[in-house]
N, C-alpha and C positions, 0 to 999 in steps of 0.2 A: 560846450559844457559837458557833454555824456557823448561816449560811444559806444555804441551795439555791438558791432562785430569790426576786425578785421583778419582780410584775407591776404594770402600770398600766393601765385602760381608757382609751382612747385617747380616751374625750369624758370623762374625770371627772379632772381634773388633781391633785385634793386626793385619790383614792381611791388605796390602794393595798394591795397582795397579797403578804406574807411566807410562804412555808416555812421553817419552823426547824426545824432537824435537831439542834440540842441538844450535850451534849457527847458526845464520840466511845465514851469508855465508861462515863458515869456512864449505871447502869442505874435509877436509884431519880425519872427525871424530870428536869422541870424546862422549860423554856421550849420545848417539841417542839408542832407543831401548824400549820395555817395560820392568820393572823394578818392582821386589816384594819383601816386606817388612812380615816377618811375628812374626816380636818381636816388632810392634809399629815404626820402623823407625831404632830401634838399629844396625840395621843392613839391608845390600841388596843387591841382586842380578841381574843380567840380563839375562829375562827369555827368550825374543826374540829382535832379532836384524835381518835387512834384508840390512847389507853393510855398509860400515861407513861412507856412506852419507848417509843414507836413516834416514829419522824422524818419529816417530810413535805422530799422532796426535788424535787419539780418542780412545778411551774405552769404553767398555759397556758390563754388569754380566749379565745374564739372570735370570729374575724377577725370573723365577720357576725351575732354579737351579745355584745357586751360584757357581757351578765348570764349568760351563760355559761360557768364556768370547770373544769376538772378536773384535779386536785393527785392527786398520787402518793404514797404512805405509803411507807417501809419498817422494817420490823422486823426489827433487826440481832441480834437475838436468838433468835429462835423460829423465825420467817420464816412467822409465820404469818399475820399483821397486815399485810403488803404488800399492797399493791393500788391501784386505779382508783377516785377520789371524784368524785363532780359537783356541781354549782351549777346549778341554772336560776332563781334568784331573786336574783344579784348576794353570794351570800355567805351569805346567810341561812339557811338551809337544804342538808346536801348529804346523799348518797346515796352507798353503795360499791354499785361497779358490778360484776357478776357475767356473766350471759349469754354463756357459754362461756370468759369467762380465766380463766387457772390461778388458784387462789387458796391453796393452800398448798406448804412448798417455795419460797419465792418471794423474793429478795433485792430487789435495790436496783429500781428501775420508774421508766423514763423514760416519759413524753407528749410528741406533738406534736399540733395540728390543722391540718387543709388550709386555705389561704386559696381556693382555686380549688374548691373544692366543699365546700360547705357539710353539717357532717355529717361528715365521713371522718376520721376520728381513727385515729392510731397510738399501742401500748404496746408498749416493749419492756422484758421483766421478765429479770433475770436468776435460770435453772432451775436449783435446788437439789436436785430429784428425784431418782432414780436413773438415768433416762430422759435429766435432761440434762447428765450427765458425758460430756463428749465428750473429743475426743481431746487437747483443752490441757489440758482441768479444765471448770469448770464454763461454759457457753454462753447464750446470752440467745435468747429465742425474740419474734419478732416477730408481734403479733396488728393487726387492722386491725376498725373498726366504719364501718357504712356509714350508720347512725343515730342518731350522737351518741355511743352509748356502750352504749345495751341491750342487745342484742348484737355478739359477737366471735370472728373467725376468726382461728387462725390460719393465718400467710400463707405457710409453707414448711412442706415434707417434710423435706426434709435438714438437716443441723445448719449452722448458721451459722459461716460457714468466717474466725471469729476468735472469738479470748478475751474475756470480756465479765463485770467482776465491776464488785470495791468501786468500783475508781478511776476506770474509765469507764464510760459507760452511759449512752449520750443516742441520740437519735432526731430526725431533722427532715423536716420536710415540705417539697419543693422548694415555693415561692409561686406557681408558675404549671403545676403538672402533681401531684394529687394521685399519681399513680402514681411518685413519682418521691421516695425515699426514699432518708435516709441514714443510718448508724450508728456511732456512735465506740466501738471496742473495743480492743485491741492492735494494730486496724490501722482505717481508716478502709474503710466498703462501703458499696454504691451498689446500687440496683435501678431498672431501672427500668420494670418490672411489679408495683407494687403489694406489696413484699417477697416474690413468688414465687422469685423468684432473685436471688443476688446476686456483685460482682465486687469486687476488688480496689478503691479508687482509684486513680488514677494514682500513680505514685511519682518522675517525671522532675521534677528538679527544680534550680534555679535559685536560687543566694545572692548576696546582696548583698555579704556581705564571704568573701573566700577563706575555705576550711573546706577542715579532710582527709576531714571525711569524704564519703559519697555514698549519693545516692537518699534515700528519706523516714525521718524519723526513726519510731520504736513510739509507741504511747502515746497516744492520742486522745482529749482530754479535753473538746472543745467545737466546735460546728459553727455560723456563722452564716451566711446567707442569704441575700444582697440583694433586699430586697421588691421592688427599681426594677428590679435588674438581676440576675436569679435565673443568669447564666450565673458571676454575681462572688460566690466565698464565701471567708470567712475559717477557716481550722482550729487549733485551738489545741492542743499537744502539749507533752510531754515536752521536745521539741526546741527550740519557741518557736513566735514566728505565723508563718504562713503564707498566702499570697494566691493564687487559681485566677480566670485568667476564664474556663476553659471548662469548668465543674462538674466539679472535682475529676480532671482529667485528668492536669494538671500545674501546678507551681508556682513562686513566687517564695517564697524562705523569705525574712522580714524579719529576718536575723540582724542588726542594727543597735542592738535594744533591750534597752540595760539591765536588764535583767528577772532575769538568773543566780539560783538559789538556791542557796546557800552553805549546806554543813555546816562545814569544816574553814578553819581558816586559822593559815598559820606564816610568819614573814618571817625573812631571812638577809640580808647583806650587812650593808657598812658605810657608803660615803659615801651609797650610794644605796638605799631599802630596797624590799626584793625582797615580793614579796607571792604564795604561795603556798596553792591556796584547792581544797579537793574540793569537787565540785558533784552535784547532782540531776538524772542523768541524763543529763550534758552533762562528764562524765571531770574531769579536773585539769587544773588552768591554773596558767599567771605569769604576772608581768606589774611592772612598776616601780612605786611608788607617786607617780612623778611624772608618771607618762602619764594624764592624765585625761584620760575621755574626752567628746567633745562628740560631737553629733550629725552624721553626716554623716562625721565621722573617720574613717581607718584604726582597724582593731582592733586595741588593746595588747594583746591577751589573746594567750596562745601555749597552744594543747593539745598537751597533755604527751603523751598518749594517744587512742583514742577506739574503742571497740566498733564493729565490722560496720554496726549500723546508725547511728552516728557518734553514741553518747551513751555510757551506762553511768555509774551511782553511782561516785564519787569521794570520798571522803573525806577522813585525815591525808595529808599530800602533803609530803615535801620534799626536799633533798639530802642525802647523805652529809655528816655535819662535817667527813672529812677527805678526802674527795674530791669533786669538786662535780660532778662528771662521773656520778657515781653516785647515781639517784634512785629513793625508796621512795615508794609511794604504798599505800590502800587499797581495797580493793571490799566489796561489802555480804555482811556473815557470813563473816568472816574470810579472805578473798581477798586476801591480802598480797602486791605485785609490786615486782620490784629491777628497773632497767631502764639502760642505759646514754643519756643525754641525747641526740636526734638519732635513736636507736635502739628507741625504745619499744615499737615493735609486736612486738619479739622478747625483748619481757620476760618474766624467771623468774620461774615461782612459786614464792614463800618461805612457804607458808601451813605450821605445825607441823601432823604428821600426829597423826591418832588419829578412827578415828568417831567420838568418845563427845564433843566436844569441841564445847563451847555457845558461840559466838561472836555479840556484840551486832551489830545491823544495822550503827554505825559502832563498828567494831572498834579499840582504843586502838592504838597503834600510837606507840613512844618509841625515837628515837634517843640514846645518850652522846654529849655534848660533850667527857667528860675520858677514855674510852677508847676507843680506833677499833675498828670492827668490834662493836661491843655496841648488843643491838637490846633491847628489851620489846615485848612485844605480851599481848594476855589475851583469854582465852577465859572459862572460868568459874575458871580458874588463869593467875596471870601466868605466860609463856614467857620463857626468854631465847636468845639468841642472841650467840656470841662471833667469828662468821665472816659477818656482814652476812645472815643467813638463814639458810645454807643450814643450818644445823642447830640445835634447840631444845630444851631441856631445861625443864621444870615446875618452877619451885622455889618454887610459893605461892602466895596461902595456900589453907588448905582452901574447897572450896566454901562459899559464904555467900551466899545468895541469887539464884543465877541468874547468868546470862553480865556479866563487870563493864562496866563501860558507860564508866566514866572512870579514869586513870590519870594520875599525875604524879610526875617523877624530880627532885631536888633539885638544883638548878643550883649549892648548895655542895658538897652533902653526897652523895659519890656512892654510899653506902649507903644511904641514905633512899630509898624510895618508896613512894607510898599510892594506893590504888584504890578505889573506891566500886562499890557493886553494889547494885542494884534498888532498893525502899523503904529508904533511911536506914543502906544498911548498910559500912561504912568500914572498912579493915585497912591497917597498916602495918609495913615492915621498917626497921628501923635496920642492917642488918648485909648487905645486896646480896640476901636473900634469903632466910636462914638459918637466920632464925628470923621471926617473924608475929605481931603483936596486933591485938588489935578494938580499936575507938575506942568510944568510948558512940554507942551510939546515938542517931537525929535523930527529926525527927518521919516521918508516914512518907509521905512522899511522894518521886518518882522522882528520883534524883541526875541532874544535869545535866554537873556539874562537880566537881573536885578539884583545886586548886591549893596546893603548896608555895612559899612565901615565899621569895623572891630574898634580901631584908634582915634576917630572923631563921629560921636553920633548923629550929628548934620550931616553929613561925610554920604552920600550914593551913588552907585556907579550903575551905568545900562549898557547892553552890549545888544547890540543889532543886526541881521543880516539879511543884505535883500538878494544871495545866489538862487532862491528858488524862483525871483522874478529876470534871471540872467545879471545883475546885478553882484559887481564883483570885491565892491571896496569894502574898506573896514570901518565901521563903526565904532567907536569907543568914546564915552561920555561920561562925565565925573559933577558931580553936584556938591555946593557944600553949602546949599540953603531946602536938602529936602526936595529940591526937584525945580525949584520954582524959577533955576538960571541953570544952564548946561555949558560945561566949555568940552571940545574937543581932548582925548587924549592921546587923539590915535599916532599923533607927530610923525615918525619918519617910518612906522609900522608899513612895510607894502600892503599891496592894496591882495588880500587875503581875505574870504569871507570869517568873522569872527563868533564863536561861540560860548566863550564861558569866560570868567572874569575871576581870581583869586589876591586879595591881598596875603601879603608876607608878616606873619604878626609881629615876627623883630621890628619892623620897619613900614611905615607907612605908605614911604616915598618909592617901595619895592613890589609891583605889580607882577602878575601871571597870566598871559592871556591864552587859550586855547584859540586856534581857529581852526580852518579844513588842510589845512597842511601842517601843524605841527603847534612849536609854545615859542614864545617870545615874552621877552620879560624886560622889565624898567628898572631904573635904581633912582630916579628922577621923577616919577608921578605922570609918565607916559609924553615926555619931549621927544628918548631918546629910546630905540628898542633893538631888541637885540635879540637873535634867535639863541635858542636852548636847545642845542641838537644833543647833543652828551650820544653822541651814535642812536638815536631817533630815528627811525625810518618817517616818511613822509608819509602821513594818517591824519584824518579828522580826527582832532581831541575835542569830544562831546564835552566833559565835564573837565574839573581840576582844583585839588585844595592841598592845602600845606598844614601838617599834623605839627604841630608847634611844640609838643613835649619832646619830637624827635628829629624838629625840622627836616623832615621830609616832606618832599612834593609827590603828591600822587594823582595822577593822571588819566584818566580812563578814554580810550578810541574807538571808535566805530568801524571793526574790523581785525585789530591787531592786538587785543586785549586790552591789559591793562599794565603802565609801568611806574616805579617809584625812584627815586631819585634825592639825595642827601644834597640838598641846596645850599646847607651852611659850606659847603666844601666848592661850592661854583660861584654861590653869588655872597660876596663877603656883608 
């Protein structure tokens, strides 16, 4: 499902070195282990494995002998299987290494080794102990060996002055000064005694295209190195890449690329269509669907908002229907903000009160088109709202499985709406709220989507996906009694996990489907499918809707921005 790293020895061009970390939470196994190739790929083996949960997430050859390697375990389950493995026979044989590292308690475990001293290897383990609950939460403690691996110190007293868990946790060794260590956590740190002590990185920093916000973005996910020119590193974040030529002092952020990850997307207008899209850490944008962008361009994108440190989850994002001047967007676990356009940063929070109140990471969040001032939003009960926010009332349905995840309001029928919540579980009002039925049940894997039919108001469609339990097929489900019978659509669709569902307003029988590799579309009510490459690079498409005044499709991925596409001109 997911790979960590891979290596190559730099004299054996056909050999090659996978960590596979497996799926995220199927615990029963499966393809976890390190993994070596030595015919180009033709073939492969598994050379270590520590338990069929256990995930191998890092790798690393030593500079000054290629039959040297040491992979990192971890076990996201127990934490007890983490650790330090070695190679001194090119694969064939490895060793979990001991000799003073913590060995239980012990999350996620990055490796590096020194090019400039031979022998000097860094682990940093993320401490699950009682010992290393620091003052964020849970802390990473850095250990240093001065012999390969036998034994290990570790390199500081004091707590490591960032947060250091699931998402990041890497360690590098500068190329030209073993002493000379870095770490990606919540914030990027630097030592340059041997991880005795450590500092900030630089945070001065320099974009390529204007930006509101300022200094470095959170979030550290990867460190590279210039072997030629160790003063040149690249860092990779939350934020996007970034370039240092004086080791991490200050930087050029490369905001140029393409890259955005898209959870949400909603378009408005009418000659020209508007493209509204929450992101991953990088707030809400618009932007026109006729500004493409090339390389080198002005930036089309306009942020709507941007947290302190110039990012923050973005999710549903759009305008008021009756005032354009007035825009709603989301944050993660039900952080719902009204804000006046131009005025952002003095936006109210509209979030319904109540501790008890379970809100999904991307919180549903539904404006009326046919009454002003009428809001939906759901926690583990839909809210509504008759004053743009400011105040909410519960009207449904009873809990059913955990905080709802998806929601949809009938663009006929302004008493129809339906919700999906956790594994398979679907309810519906006919009456604004009033009253609430369950739909039959699906199979049971996680809802992605909930879509009510433009063309027949009985008419709804579910779209499911069970890749986060190792789970790989396609779910696609059509209703045309409201839930209460499901037939399959998914027909000759490969088996692709799927995420978001569009009909064609020309056309009923004319389906959109996003999944983790790309869109596929019907002209038959999903018998027969058929991919929409139009030159697509292969992306999770989170979202997907088709702007009708200009039949355009527009699309938003988790990674590679977002792109638009004249459908009248492909699918007739």
């Amino acid at each position: 499902a997911h790979i960590g790293k891979l290596v190559s020895p730099p004299t054996e061009r056909d050999t090659l070195f996978v960590a596979a970390i497996g799926s995220k939470h199927d615990g029963s196994g499966g393809e976890r282990g390190v993994y070596r190739t030595t015919d180009g790929g033709a073939s492969w083996e598994r050379v270590l494995e520590a338990g069929a949960s256990v995930a191998f997430i890092d790798l690393v050859i030593d500079p000054s002998d290629p039959t040297r390697l040491w992979a990192a375990s971890w076990d996201r389950s127990r934490q007890e299987r983490s650790g330090v493995w070695r190679t001194t026979d090119g694969g064939d044989t490895w060793e979990r290494l001991e000799g003073g590292l913590q060995e239980t308690q012990v999350g996620r475990v990055a490796i590096d080794a020194s090019a400039s001293e031979p022998g000097v290897v860094y682990a940093l383990l993320v401490d699950h102990s009682p010992e290393g609950d620091g003052r964020s939460g849970v802390t990473g403690a850095v250990y240093r060996s001065d012999d390969g691996g036998d034994t290990w110190t570790k390199t500081h007293e004091e707590e490591l002055p960032t947060y250091v868990g699931w998402d990041f946790c890497d360690v590098r060794v500068a190329p030209d000064d073993a002493n000379e260590v870095y770490v990606c956590g919540l914030r990027l740190l630097r030592s340059e005694d041997g991880g005795k002590s450590w500092e900030r990185g630089g945070e001065r920093v320099q974009r390529l295209h204007a930006h509101r916000g300022s200094g470095m973005h959170l979030d550290m996910h990867d460190v590279w190195i210039d072997p030629e020119h160790p003063d040149r590193l690249l860092l990779g974040t939350d934020g996007g890449l970034y370039v240092s030529w004086d080791r991490a002092r200050s930087y050029l952020h490369l905001n140029d690329l393409p890259i955005t990850e898209f959870y949400k997307l909603h378009l408005t207008g009418a000659e020209v269509c508007e493209v509204w899209g929450g992101t991953q850490d990088n707030a809400s944008l618009v932007t026109a669907s006729t500004e493409a962008y090339t390389h080198g361009s002005a930036d089309p994108w306009e942020h709507l908002w941007l947290d302190p440190w110039a990012g923050g989850d973005g999710f549903a994002t759009f305008p008021d229907p009756f005032d354009a001047t007035i825009l709603y967007w989301t944050q993660q676990l039900g952080d719902l903000k009204r804000g006046t356009r131009g005025e952002l940063f003095r936006a109210r929070r509209i979030r319904p009160r109540g501790r008890d109140l379970e809100f999904a990471w991307d919180t549903p969040l539904i404006a009326s088109t046919q009454t002003e001032g009428l809001l939906y939003c759901a926690a583990q009960q839909v809210h509504r709202s008759t004053d743009r926010g400011d105040s909410w009332e519960a009207i449904g349905p009873e809990p059913w499985g955990g905080a709802i995840l998806s929601m949809s309001l009938s663009p006929t029928d302004p008493g129809l709406l339906m919700t999906g919540a956790s594994i398979g579980r679907v309810q519906y009002t006919l009456d604004g709220g009033e009253t609430w039925q369950r739909a039959a049940e699906l199979p049971g894997a996680r809802i992605r989507d909930v879509l009510l039919s433009q063309h027949e108001p009985d008419h709804s469609y579910v779209v499911q996906s069970g890749s986060s339990g190792g789970d790989w097929q396609s779910y696609l489900h059509r209703s045309s009694d409201h839930g209460q019978t499901w037939t399959s659509i998914q027909g000759d669709l490969p088996a692709e996990p799927c995420n978001a569902i569009a009909e064609d307003p020309r056309d009923a029988q004319v389906l959109y489907v996003g999944t983790d590799l790309g869109v596929w579309f019907t002209q038959d009510g999903g018998q027969h499918w058929f991919p929409l490459g139009c030159e697509l690079p292969s992306c999770p498409v989170l979202d997907l809707e088709v702007h009708a005044p200009t039949n355009t499709l527009v699309i938003v991925t988790h990674g590679l921005s977002a792109f638009a596409l004249d459908v009248a001109s492909v699918v007739p």
